[in-house]
C-alpha positions as CSV (number, residue, x, y, z in Angstrom):
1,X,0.0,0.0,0.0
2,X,1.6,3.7,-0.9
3,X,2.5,5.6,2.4
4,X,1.6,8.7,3.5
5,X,3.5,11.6,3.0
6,X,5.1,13.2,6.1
7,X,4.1,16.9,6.2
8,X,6.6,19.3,4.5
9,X,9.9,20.9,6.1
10,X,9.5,18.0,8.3
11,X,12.9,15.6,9.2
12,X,10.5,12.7,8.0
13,X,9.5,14.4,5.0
14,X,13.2,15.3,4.0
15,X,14.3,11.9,5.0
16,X,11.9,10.3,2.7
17,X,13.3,13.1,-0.3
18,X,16.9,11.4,-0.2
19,X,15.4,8.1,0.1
20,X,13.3,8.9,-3.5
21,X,16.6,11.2,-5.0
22,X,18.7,8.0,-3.8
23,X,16.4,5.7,-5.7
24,X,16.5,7.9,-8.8
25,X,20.6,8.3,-8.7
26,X,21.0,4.4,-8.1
27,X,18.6,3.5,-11.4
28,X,19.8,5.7,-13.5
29,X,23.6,5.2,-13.1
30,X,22.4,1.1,-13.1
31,X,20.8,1.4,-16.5
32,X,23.7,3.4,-18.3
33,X,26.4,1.3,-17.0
34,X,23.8,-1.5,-18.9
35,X,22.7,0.4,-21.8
36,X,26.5,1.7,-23.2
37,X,28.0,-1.7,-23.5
38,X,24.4,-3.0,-24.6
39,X,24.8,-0.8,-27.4
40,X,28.1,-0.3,-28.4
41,X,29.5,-4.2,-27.9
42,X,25.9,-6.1,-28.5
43,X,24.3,-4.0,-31.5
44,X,28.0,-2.3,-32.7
45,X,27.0,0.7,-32.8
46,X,29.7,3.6,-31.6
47,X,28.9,6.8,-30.8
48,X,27.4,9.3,-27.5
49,X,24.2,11.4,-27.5
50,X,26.2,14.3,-28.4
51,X,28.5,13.4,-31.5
52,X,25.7,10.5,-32.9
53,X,24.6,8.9,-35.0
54,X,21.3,8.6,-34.9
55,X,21.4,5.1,-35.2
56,X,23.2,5.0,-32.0
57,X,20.5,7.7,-29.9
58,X,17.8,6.1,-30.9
59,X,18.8,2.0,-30.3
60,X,19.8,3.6,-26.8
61,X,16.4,5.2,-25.7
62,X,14.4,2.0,-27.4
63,X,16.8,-0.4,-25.0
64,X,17.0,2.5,-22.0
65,X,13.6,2.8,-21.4
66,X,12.4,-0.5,-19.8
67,X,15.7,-0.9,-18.3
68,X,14.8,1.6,-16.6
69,X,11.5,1.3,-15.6
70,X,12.4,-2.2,-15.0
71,X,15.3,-1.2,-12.6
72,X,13.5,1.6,-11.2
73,X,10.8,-0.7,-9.9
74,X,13.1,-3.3,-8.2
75,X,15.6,-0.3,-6.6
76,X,12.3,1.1,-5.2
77,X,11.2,-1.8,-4.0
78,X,14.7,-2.8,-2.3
79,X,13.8,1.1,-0.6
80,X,10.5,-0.2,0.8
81,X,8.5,2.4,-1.7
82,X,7.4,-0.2,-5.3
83,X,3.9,1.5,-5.1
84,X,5.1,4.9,-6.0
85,X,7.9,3.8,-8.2
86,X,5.5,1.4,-10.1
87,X,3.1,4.3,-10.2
88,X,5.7,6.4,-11.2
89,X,7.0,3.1,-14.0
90,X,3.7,2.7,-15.6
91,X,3.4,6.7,-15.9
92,X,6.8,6.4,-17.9
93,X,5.1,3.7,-20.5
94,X,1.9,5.3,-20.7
95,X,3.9,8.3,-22.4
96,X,5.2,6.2,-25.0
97,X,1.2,5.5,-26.3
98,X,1.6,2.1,-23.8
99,X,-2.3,2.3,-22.3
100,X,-1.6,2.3,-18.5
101,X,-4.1,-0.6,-17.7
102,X,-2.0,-3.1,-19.7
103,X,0.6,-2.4,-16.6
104,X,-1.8,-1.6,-13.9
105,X,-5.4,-2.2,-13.6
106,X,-5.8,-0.2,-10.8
107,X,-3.9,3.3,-12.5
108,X,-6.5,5.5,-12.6
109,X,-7.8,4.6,-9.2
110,X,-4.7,5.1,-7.7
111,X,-3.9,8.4,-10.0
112,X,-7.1,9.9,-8.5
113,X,-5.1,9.4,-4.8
114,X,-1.3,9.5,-6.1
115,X,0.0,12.6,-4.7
116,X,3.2,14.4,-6.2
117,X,5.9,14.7,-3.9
């Protein structure tokens, strides 16, 4: 079940800001130290965001994406918090045309409640 957040300026409350930050940072240095050698040694493709090519961007963001989410669900769950981060997963999808009750029959229930931190 999500928690409740602790009121704001609070010890609690900025306790539980590191604890989502330190999910975040964890997840999203876990999926590029996956993605990069996905891509370059797996696919062959050589490259950076920056220089290209587009072959290179693009293969990165299809393979980044559910990495992530993927990762982002499990870190969060480690953290004691998988409700918000699957929220927060299944939001991600739904953004790429993915309809959110594929994920989560229970989205728009729980978006009616989900509060933003």
């Amino acid at each position: 079940a999500p928690r409740e957040m602790p009121p704001q300026k609070t010890a609690k409350w900025y306790g539980e800001m590191v604890l989502l930050c330190t999910v975040f940072a964890i997840t999203g240095s876990s999926t590029m130290f996956l993605v990069r050698p996905a891509v370059s040694n797996v696919l062959g493709l050589e490259g950076s965001f920056k220089d290209g090519p587009w072959g290179y961007r693009i293969c990165s963001i299809v393979i980044m994406t559910p990495i992530y989410a993927t990762l982002l669900v499990a870190t969060g769950t480690i953290f004691g918090r998988h409700a918000y981060f699957r929220h927060f997963a299944v939001k991600m999808f739904s953004r790429f045309g993915v309809p959110p009750e594929l994920l989560d029959p229970t989205f728009h229930q729980a978006k009616a409640t989900f509060r933003k931190w």
